[in-house]
C-alpha positions in Angstrom: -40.4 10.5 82.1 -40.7 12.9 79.6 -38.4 13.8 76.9 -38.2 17.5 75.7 -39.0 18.3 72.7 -36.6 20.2 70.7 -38.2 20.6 67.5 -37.7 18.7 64.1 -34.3 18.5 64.2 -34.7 16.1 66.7 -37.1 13.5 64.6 -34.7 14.1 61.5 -31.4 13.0 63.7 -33.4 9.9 64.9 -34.6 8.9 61.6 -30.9 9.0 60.4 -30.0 7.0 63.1 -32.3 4.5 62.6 -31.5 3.9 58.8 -27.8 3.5 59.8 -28.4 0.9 61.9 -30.6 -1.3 59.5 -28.1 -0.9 56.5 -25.6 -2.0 59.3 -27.7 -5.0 60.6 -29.0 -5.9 57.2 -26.2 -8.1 56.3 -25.7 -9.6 59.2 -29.3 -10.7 59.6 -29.9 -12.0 56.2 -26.6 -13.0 54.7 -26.2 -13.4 50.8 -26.4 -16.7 49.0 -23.6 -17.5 47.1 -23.9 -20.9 44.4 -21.9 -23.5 45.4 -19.4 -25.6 42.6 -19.1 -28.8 43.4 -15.3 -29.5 42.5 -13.7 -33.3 42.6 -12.0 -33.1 45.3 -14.5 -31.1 47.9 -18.0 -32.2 48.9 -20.4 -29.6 48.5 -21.3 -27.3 51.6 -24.6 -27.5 53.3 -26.4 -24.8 53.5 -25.8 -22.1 56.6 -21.9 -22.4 56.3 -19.3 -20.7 54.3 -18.3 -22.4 51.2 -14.9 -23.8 50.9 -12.4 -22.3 49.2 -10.7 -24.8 46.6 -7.4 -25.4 46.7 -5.1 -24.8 43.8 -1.6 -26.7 43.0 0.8 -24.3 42.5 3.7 -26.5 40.6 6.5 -25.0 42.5 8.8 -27.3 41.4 8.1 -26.2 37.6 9.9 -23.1 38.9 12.8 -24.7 40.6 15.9 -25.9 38.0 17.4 -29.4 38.5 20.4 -28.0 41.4 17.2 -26.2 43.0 17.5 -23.2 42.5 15.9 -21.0 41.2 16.8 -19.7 37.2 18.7 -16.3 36.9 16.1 -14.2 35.1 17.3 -13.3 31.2 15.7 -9.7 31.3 16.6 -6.4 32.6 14.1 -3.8 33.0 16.3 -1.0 33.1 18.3 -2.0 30.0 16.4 -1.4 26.7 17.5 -3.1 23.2 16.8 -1.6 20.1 14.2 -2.7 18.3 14.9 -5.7 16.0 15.0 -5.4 12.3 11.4 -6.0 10.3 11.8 -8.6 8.5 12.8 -8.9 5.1 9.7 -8.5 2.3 8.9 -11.7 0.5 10.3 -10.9 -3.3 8.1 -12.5 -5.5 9.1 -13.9 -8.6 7.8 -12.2 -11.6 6.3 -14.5 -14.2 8.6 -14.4 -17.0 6.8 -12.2 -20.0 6.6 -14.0 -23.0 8.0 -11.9 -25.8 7.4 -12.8 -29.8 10.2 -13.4 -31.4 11.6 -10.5 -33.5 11.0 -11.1 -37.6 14.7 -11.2 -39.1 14.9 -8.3 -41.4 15.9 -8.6 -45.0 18.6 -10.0 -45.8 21.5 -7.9 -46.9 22.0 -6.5 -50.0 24.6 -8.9 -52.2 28.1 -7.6 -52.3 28.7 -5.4 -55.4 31.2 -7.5 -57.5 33.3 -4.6 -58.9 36.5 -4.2 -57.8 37.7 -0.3 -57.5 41.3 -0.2 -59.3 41.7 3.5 -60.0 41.1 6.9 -60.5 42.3 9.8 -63.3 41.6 13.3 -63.8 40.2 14.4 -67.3 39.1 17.7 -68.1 39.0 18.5 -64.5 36.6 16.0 -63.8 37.3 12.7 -61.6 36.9 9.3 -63.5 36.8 5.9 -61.8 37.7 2.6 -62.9 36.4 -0.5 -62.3 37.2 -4.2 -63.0 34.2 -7.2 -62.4 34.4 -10.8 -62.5 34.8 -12.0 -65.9 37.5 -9.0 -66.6 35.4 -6.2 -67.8 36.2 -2.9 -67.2 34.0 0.3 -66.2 34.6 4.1 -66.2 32.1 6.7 -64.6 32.4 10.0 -62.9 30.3 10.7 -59.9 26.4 10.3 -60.4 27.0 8.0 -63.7 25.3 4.6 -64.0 27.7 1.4 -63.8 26.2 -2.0 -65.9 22.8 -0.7 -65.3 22.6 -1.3 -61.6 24.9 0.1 -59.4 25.7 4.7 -59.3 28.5 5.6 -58.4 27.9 8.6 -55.3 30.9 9.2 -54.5 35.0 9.5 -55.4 37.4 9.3 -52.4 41.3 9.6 -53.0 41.1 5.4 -51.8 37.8 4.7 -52.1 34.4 5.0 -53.6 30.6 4.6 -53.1 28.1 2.3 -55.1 24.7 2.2 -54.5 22.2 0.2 -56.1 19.5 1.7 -58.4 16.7 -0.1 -56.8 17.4 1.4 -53.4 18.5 -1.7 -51.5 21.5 -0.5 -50.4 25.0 1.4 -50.1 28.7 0.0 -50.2 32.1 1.1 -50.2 34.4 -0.4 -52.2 38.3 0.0 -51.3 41.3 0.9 -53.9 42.7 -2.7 -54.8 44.9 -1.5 -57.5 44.8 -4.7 -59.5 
């Protein structure tokens, strides 16, 4: 019997027919080989059958409560929380700073031991007296020279100012009128 010939069509169809089949029939005739584990509770499979599948322990009862049933489940996946607060930064302690101690200044200038016991107008011009320790007695207008260490600056209607002539300091000294 004789085929007709239809042209190349033909052999192109037949060749794609023919490749189908092998990649079909290729597994089947030579099937993959797969490495075997032997695990402690299986033997190991000989070659030519399927290898076992191991069997896994599934700890249901880790699921189960003590009444047997199952727990109620604590989330809900269409209720969000806000997020929780970061936590707090770790505050550090700074070392303490060590700071020298501050050099006392001079001491104060000693008290000026004249007591201020009144005041007279002469000529216009404002005169102070003054009494010290022993029971001598001063007189000086403003800018005069007292004993030879204190000025007198100033002459207030109840007080007056004494400096002393080295600079070391001021002092007011109150009306007593003793």
């Amino acid at each position: 019997m004789k085929l007709p010939v239809r042209g190349p069509i033909a052999y192109v169809a037949g060749a794609a027919v023919l490749v189908a089949l092998l990649v079909i029939a290729l597994p089947v005739l030579n099937p993959p080989t797969v490495p075997v584990q032997q695990s402690s509770n299986q033997s190991v499979a000989t070659a030519g059958q399927t290898p076992a599948v191991p069997v896994v322990d599934l700890n249901l009862d880790r699921l189960r409560t003590v009444g047997g049933q199952l727990r109620e489940s604590q989330r809900d996946p269409f209720r969000f929380r806000p997020k929780p607060p970061p936590p707090a930064p770790v505050v550090q302690a700074r070392p303490p700073v060590f700071t020298p101690p501050v050099p006392p200044g001079p001491p104060p200038p000693p008290p000026i031991p004249l007591k201020f016991f009144g005041r007279l107008t002469v000529n216009g011009q404002l005169i102070a007296a003054f009494v010290d320790e022993r029971g001598n007695t001063f007189r000086g207008k403003e800018g005069d020279v007292l004993e030879g260490r204190y000025r007198l600056l100033r002459i207030g209607p109840d007080s007056v100012e004494l400096e002393f002539l080295d600079g070391r300091g001021r002092q007011s000294i109150r009306l007593t009128g003793q």
